[in-house]
N, C-alpha and C positions, 0 to 999 in steps of 0.2 A: 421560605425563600432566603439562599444567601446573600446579604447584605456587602460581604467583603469580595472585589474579585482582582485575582492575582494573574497579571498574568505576562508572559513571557515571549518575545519572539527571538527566533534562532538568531544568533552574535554574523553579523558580517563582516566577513574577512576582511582584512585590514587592506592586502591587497591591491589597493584600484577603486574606483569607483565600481560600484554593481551595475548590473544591466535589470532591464523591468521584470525580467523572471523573477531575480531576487524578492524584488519589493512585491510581486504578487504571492512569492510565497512563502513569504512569512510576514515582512514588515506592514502589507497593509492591510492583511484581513484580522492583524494584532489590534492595528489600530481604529477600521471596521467596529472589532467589537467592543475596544477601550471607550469610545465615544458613546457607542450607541446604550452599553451598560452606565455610566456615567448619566447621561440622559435619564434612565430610568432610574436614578435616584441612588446608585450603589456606591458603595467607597472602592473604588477600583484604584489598583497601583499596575501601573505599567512600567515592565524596565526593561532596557537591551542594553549592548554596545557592542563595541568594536573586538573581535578576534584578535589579537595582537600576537601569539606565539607560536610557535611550529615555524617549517617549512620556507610557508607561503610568504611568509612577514620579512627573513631572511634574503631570500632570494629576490622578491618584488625589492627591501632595502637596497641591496647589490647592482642590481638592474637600475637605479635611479642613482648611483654613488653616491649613498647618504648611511651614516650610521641606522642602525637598524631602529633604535630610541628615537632618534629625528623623527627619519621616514614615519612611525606610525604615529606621533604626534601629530604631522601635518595631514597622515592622511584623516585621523578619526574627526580634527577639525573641518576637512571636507567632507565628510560622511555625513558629521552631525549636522552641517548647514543644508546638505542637501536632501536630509528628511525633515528636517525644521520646514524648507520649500514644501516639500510633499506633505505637508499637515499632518508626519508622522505624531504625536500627543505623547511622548515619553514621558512619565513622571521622571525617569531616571534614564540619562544615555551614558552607560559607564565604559571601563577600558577593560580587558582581561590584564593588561599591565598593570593594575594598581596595586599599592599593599597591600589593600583590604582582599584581594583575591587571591595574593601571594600567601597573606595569612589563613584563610580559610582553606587555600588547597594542600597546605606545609599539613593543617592541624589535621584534617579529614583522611589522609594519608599517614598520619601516625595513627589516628585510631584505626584503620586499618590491620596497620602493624601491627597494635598492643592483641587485636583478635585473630590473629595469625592467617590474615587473608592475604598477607605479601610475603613474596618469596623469590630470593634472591638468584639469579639460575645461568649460568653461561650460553648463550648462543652463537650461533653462527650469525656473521655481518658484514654487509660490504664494506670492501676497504678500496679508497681509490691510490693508487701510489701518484699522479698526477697530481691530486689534492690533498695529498699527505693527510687524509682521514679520515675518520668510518661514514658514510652517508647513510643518513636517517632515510626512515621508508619516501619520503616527497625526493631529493633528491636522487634518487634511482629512476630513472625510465625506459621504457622497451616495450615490447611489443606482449600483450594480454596473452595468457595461455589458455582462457576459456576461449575470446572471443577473436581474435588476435586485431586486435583494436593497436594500432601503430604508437601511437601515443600514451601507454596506460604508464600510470605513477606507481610508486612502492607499497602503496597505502591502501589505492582502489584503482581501476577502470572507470574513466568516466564512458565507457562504451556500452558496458554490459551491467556497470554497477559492483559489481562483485570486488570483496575486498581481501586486498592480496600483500604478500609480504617481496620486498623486495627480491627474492631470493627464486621467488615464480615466477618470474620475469625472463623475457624470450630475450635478446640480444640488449641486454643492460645498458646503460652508459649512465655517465655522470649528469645532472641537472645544471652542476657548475661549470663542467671544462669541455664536456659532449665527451671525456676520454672512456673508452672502450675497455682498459687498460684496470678493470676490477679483479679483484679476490674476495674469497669470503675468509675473515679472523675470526679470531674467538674473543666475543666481549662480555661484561657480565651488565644486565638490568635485572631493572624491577618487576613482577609479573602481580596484577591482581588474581585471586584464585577466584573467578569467578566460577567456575566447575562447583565449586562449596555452596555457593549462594540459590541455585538454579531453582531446589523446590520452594526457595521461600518466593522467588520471583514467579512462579509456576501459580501460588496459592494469592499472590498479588494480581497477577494478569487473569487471571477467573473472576475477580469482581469487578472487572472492565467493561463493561458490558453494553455499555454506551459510547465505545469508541467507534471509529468508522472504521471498514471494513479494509482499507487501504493498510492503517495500521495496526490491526488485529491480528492481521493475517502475516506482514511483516517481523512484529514479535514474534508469533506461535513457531514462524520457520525457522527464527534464532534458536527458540528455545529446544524444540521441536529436533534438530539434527546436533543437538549436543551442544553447549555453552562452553567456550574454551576459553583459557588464564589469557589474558591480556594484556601485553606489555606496556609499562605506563610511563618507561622513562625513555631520553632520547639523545643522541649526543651533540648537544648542542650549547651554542653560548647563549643564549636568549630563550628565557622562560623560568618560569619557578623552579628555581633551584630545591634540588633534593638533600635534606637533610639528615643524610647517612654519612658515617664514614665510608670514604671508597667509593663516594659518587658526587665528589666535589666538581667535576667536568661533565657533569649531565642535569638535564631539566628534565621536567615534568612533560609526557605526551599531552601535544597542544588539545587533544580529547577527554584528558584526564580536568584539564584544567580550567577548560572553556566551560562548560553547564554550570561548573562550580561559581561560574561569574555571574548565576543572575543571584545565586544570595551574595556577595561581593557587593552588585548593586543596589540591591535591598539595603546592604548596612549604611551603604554610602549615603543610598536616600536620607536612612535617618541618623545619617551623622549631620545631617544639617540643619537639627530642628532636635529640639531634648523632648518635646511634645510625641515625637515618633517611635514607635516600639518596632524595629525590622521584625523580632519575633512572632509577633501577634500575628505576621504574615506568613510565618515556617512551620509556626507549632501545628502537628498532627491536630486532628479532631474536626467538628463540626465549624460552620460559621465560616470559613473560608475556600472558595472554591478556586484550584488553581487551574490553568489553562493554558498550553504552550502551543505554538505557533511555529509551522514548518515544513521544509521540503521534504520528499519521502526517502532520499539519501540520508535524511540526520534520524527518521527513527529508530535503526538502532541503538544508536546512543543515547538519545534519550527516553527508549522505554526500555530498554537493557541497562546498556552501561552508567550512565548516570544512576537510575537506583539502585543497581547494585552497589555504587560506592556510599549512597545513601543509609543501605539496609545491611551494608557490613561494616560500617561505620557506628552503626548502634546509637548515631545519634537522635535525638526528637527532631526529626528533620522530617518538612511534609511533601508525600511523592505527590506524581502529577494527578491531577484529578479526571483530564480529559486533554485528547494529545489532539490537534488539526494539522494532518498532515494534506500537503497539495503536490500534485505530480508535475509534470516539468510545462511548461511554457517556452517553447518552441518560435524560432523567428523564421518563418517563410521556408519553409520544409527542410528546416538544420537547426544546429543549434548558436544561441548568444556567440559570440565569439573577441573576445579582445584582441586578439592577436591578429584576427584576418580580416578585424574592423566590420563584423557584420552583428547588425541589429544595432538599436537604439539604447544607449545606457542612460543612466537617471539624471544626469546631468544636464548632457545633451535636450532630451523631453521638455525639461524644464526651459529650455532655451525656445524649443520649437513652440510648446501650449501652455498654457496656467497646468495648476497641477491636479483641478476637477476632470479634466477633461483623462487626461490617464487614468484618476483613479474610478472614474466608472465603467471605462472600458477594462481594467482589469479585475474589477471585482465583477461585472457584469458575464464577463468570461472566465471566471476563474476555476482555476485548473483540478476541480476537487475530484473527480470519477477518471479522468485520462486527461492524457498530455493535451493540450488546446496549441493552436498554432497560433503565432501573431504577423501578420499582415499590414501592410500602410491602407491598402484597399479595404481588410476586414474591419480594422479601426475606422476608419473616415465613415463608411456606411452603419456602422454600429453607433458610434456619438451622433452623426448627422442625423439619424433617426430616431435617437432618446433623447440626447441632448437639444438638441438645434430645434428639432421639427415637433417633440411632444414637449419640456418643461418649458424651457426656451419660449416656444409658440404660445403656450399657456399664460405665461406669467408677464409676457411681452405686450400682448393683445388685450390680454384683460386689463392692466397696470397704467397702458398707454388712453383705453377708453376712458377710466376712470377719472383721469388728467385732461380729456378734453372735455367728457360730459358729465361729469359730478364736481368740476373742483378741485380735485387732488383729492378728497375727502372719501371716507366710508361715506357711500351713499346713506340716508333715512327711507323710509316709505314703503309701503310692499308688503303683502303678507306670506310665509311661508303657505305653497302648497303640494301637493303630492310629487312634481319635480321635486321638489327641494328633500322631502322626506326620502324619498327612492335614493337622490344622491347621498343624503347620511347615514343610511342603511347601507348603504355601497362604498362609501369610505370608514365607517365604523367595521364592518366587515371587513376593508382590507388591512387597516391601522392593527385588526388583531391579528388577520395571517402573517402580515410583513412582523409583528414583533415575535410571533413565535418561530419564525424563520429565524430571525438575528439570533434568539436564545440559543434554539438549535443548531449554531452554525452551520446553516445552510444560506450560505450569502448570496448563490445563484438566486434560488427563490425567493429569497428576500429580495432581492431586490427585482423579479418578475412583479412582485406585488408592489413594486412605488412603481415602476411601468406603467401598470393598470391603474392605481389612484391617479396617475400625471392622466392619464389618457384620460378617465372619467371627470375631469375636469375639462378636458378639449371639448368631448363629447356633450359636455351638459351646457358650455358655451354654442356649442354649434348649433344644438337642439333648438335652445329658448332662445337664443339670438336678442340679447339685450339693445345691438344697435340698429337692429328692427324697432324694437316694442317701444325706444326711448322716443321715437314721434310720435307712436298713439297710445301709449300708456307707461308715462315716466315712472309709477309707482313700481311698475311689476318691471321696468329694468333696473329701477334701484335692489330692488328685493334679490334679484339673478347675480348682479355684480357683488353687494352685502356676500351673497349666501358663496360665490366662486370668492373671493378675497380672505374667507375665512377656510375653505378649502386649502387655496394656494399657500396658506399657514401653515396648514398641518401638512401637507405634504412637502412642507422645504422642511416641516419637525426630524419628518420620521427620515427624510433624506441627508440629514447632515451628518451620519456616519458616513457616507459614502463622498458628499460634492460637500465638505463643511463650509469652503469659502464660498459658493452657490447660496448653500441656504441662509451663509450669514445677511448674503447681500439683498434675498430676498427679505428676509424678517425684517432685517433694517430699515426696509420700505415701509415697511406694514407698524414700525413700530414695536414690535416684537422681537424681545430675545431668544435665543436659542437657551432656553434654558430647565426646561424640563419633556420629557417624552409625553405626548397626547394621551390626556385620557377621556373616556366618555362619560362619565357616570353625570347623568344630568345635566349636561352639555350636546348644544347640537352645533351647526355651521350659521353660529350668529355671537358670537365671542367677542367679535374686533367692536367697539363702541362707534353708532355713528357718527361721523363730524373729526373722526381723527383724523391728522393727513397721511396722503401715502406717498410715498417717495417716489422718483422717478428709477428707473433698473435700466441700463442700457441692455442693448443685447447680449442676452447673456452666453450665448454658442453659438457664435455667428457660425454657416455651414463650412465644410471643409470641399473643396474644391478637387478636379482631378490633376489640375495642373500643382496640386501640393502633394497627393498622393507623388503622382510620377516622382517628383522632385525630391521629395522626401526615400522615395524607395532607392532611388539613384543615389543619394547622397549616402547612407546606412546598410546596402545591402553589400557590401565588401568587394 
């Protein structure tokens, strides 16, 4: 079993605040598994951060009239406070503007060079006379030639996906002045020869074989229709500067440079502790399993282009071990949109609910087999009936009896009998399907199975009915509340990847830290000592109403 787990979720663009699709597909099933691996006793490192170069960074700068260095300082400190709220667990939230990335993508890029995988080559490029400059692929827009999607960028289609060079583009214009008013000149970049690399990636992606089929299938089409040289530079004043002569006025493609930033934040992690070795988490071989986290737009890049710069770099540098990629998350049969102000971004959420109540509706729906729609109706009936009406009801009722007819205390008295054993056969059962789900990243079914543990605690209060039995036999309602209270334990255990701040508040009660994953070996549902107290838990998910639905749909749907 590996002991060390590494792992990565895709950089969010500097941008803007994200919307919930973001955080469902990648930030929070990062952090899903960050937690839940941690719990089970592993030395896990978690790092992201902020997207700071290309395009996007520029233009969102301009749009705000803020130097482009300002703008993404202020925004990565809004980024970072508002996954701090979302109980994102970052060991490390870095910037792609730091030195440390500057340095790693300067060096990674020569050794490129010294193996003659870069190649310096003239092309065709727009030129605005309007804007007196060449525009990079994000600065181009026009109408898709696959799909004829109105809106498609230089780069990609967010219509069809497909990604496109400015130059494919149906009626162009500028991103900065809207001018019509292009040519194409002749510029010179840099191209990785990715062409050269293909069978080593070919004899790479054959021992995958555990990936999920989303991104299997994604790579093989890459590879599969011929792998083409890559242009990695861009004409731009913001980004890693390229260290050549005669490319003093161009940076680094913000693609080139961005994956490069999660060892970036690896080193940064352990530049801040001499105890820390960033290597012991890169070096190829056994003992460290890495694990990246992502929407199925970025697996190109990182099960292509990133090891390619990896594996023609010739450095000891370790590829990814296992990709989770997630398909889109949809708001009310469209898409997120900031511009036409439809759907809920991460900010806002946080304003409307605590941040359990999101993160179980999106990991509870998350988008792993097909696009998942999001709805204010589908959310409210979703939490109102896991949240609210199964833990909530569970931990509410039992916690509240406890406090008027034991004391506050673990009840004493009562002896375990076939209830009680059915029920720990029934939670020992599902403590191990739910954990091999987590392993597996399959976080739908993982979390079907804390569903059914919360419910198997409703159900076993309903049955035996402790505030029955407490008039004619107190022993045998002590022995049902003991045996549900040690229940209600372990399932705020195994649920504090998904509602951390839930389960914190549950164990709290109970006296109990959140501090290691359940196990059974010679343990039943009789753990918690009697005579301890137990705390009071207000409601913990109060229901959601129709009159918040409406309100809320009115207020976000654009």
């Amino acid at each position: 079993m590996t002991d060390k787990i590494l792992i990565t979720s895709a950089l969010p663009y500097i941008n803007g605040v994200k919307h919930l699709g973001n955080l469902a597909g990648s930030l929070l099933p990062a952090d899903v598994h960050a937690r839940f691996q941690r719990l089970r006793g592993r030395d896990v490192l978690f790092v992201c951060g902020t997207d700071e170069h290309g395009t996007p960074a520029e233009l969102a700068a301009a749009e705000a009239g803020l130097p482009v260095a300002e703008y993404c300082a202020r925004q990565h400190a809004i980024q970072a406070d508002i996954y701090r709220r979302f109980g994102i667990s970052f060991d490390h939230f870095s910037r792609t503007s730091s030195p440390r990335n500057h340095e790693f993508t300067q060096h990674l890029y020569q050794r490129l060079d010294e193996n003659g995988l870069i190649e310096e080559r003239a092309i065709r490029q727009i030129w605005s006379a309007t804007d007196g400059r060449f525009l990079p692929d994000r600065y181009v827009v026009g109408t898709c030639p696959h799909c004829r999607h109105p809106s498609a960028r230089g780069d990609q289609c967010d219509g069809c996906g497909r990604l496109l060079d400015p130059t494919d583009l149906i009626e162009p214009r500028s991103a900065i002045s809207r001018s019509t008013d292009l040519e194409t000149r002749e510029t010179r970049h840099l191209f990785l020869r990715q062409s050269a690399l293909v069978d080593r990636l070919q004899d790479w992606h054959q021992g995958r074989h555990d990936w999920d089929p989303l991104v299997r299938s994604i790579a093989a089409k890459w590879l599969n229709e011929g792998l083409e040289d890559r242009c990695i530079t861009r004409d731009l004043a913001w980004g890693v500067r390229v260290p050549r002569p005669g490319f003093e006025g161009k940076v680094f493609y913000v693609w080139f440079d961005a994956p490069i930033g999660y060892l970036a934040a690896t080193r940064e992690w352990a530049d801040l502790s001499p105890e820390r070795d960033w290597r012991s988490w890169w070096r190829p071989g056994p003992g460290v399993r890495y694990v990246q986290f992502l929407g199925k737009d970025n697996v190109p890049f990182h099960a292509i282009t990133f090891p390619a710069t990896i594996v023609g770099s010739g450095e000891e540098i370790r590829l990814v071990d296992r990709i989770k990629a997630f398909n889109w998350l949809n708001f009310d049969g469209g898409k997120f949109s900031t511009s036409e102000r439809r759907g809920i971004f991460t900010d806002a959420a946080l304003d409307e609910l605590p941040a359990d109540w999101w993160r179980w509706w999106l990991t509870a729906n998350a988008p792993e087999t097909s696009d998942v729609t999001f709805t204010f109706e589908r959310f409210a009936e979703g939490v109102n009936a896991d949240l609210a009406d199964n833990i909530g009801n569970l931990v509410n009722r039992l916690l509240s009896f406890v406090q008027s007819r034991f004391d506050g205390v673990v009840p004493d008295g009562g002896t375990p009998g076939p209830a009680e054993a059915a029920l720990f056969d029934r939670c020992r059962g599902g403590v191990t399907a739910i954990t091999e789900d987590f392993d597996a990243l399959r976080l739908r079914r993982a979390v079907e199975g804390l569903r059914a543990l919360w419910s198997a605690g409703n159900a076993y209060l309903a049955h035996e009915a402790p505030w029955t039995a407490v008039g004619t036999d107190p022993d045998r309602a002590a022995c049902i509340c003991r045996t549900a209270l040690n229940l209600v334990g372990i399932a705020a255990s195994v649920s504090a990847p998904v509602i951390p701040f839930a389960a914190e508040r549950i164990l709290r009660a109970l006296g109990e830290p959140i501090s290691a994953w359940p196990e059974f070996d010679g343990l039943g549902l009789d753990t918690l000592p009697p005579g301890r107290p137990i705390g009071r838990v207000d409601r913990l998910f109060p229901r959601l109403d129709d009159r918040w639905v409406a309100e809320l749909a009115g207020r976000y749907g654009g």
